[in-house]
C-alpha positions in Angstrom: 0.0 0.0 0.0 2.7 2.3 0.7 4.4 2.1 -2.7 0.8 3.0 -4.2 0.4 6.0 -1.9 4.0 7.4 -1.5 6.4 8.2 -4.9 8.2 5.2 -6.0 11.7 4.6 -6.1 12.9 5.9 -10.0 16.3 6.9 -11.1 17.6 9.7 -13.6 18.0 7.8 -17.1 14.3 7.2 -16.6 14.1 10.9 -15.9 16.1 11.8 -18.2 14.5 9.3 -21.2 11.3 11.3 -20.2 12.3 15.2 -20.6 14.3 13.9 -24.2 10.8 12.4 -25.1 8.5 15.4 -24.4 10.9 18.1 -26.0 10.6 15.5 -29.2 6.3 15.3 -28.7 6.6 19.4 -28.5 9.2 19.4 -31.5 6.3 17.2 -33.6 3.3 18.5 -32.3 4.6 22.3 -33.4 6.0 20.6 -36.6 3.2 19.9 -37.5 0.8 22.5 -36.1 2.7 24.9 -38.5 3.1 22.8 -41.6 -0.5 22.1 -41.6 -1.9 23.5 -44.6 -4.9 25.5 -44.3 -7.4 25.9 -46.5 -11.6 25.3 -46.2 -11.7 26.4 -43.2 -14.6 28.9 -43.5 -17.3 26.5 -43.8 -15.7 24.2 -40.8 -18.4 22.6 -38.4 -16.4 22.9 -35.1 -17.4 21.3 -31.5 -17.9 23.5 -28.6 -17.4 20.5 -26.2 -14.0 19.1 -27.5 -12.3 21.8 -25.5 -13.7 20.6 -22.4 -12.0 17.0 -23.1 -8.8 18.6 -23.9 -9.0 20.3 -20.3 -9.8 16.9 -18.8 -7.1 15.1 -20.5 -4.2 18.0 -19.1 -5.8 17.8 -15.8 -5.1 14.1 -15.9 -1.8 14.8 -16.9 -1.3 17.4 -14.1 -2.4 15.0 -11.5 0.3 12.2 -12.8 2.9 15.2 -13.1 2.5 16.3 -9.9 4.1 15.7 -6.3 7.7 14.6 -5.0 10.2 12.6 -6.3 12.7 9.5 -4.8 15.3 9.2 -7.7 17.1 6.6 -5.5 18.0 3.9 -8.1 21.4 3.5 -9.0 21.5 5.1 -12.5 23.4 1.8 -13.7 20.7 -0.8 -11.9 19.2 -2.9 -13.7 15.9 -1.6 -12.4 16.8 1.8 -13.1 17.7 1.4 -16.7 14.5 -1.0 -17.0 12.4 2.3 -16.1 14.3 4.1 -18.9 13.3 1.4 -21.8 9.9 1.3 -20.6 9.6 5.3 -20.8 12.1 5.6 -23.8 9.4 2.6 -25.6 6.2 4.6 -24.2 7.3 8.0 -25.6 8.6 6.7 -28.7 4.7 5.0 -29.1 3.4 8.0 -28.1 5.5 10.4 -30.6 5.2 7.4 -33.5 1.5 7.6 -33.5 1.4 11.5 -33.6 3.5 11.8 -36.2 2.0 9.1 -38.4 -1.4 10.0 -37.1 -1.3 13.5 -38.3 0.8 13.2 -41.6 -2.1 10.6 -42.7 -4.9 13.3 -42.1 -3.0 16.3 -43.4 -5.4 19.1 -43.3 -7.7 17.6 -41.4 -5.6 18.0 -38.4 -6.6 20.0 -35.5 -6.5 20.1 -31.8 -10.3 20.5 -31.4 -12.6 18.3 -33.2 -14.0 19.6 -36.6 -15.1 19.1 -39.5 -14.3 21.2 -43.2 -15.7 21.6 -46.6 -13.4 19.7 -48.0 -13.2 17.0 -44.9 -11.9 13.4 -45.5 -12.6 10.7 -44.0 -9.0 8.9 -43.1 -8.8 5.2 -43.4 -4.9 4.9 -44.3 -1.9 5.0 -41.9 -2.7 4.3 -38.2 -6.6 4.8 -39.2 -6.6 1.5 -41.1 -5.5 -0.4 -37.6 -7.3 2.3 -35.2 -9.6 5.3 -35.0 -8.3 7.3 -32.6 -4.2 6.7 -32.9 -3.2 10.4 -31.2 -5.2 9.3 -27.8 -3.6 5.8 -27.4 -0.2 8.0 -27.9 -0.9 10.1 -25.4 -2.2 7.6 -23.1 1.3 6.1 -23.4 2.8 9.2 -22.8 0.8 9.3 -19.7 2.0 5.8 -18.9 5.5 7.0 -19.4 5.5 10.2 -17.1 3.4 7.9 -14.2 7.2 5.1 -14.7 9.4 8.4 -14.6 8.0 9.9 -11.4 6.7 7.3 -9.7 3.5 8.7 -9.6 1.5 6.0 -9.4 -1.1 7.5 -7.0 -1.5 10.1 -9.4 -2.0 8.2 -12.1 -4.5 6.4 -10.1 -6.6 9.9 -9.7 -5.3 11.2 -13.3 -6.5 8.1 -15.3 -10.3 8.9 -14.7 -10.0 11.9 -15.8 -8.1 11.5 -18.3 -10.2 8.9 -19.9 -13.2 11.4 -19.5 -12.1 13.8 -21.6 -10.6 11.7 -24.1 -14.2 10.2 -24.0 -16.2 13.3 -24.4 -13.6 14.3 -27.4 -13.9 10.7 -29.0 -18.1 11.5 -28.8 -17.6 14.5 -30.6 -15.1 13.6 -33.1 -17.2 10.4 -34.1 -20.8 12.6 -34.0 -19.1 15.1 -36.6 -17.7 12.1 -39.4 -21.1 10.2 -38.8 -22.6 13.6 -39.3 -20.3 14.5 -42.7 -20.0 10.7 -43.5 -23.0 8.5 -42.7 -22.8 5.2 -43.4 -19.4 5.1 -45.2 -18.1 5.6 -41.5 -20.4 3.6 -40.0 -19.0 0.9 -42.3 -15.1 2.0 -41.2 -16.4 2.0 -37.2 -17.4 -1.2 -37.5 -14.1 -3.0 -38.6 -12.2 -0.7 -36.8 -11.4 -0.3 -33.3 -11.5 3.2 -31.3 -8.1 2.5 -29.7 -6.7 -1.2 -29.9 -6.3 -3.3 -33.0 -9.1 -5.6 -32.8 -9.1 -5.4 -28.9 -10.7 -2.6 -27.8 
């Protein structure tokens, strides 16, 4: 019980592995917030609630982020260089499905859910395997910072809300395609999972 409540034991490659992978997520995420090419813009159907899930989802980060740390591992431990795979494999997912996430939908791209004129509906890339690739990275990414800090009471109170946002922006995401795409994306929701190849 006391590992749950209190920080666990971590050490600094696991530390460091972390801070290398979120300067790398900022890197791609303003990559490719500026490359994204705008155009159709003006007749975009936008959700008002998607920004409440993106809220959610940084609050759940902020809880996993948050208290002390025991960076008492030996940096050349086995344990302690185990905790630097597992984050260097979780960030790298994480940043992987980003990247390939948001090159495959181009212009469609956007931090809150939307539609455009000129909207496609993405079954290439990540899309073919799951429908919402960028949330499963991030959930990794949540994964990750919980094995760096040893946060695992906050990732405890930072998973709920975490999923609650991602759930109120996967409601609103899906409600717009249905919307713009009918029953072309009812066909593509039905062979294709939200988050986990043919799992989940």
């Amino acid at each position: 019980m006391i590992a749950i409540v209190a920080p666990a034991p971590i050490g600094v490659p696991a530390l460091a592995a972390l801070l290398i992978g979120l300067a790398g997520f900022v890197a791609a995420l303003l990559y490719v917030r500026f490359r994204r090419y705008r155009r159709g813009e003006a007749g975009a159907q936008v959700s008002s609630r998607s920004g409440h899930g993106i809220w959610l989802q940084g609050a759940g980060f902020f809880l996993v982020a948050s208290g002390p740390l025991r960076p008492t591992l030996q940096a050349a431990s086995a344990a302690s260089v185990g905790q630097a795979v597992v984050v260097a494999v979780l960030v790298g997912a994480c940043i992987g499905l980003f990247l390939s996430a948001a090159t495959a939908m181009g212009s469609n791209w956007s931090f809150a859910a939307r539609t455009r004129q000129d909207h496609d509906l993405v079954t290439w890339g990540p899309f073919a395997t799951i429908r919402h690739p960028i949330y499963t990275g991030l959930f990794a990414m949540l994964l990750a910072m919980a094995t760096a800090f040893g946060h695992w009471r906050g990732l405890i109170l930072g998973l709920p809300l975490f999923a609650w946002g991602t759930w109120i922006r996967v409601v609103e995401e899906e409600a717009l395609l249905h919307a713009r795409f009918g029953r072309q994306y009812e066909a593509y929701a039905a062979r294709v999972k939200r988050f986990l190849p043919r799992l989940f």
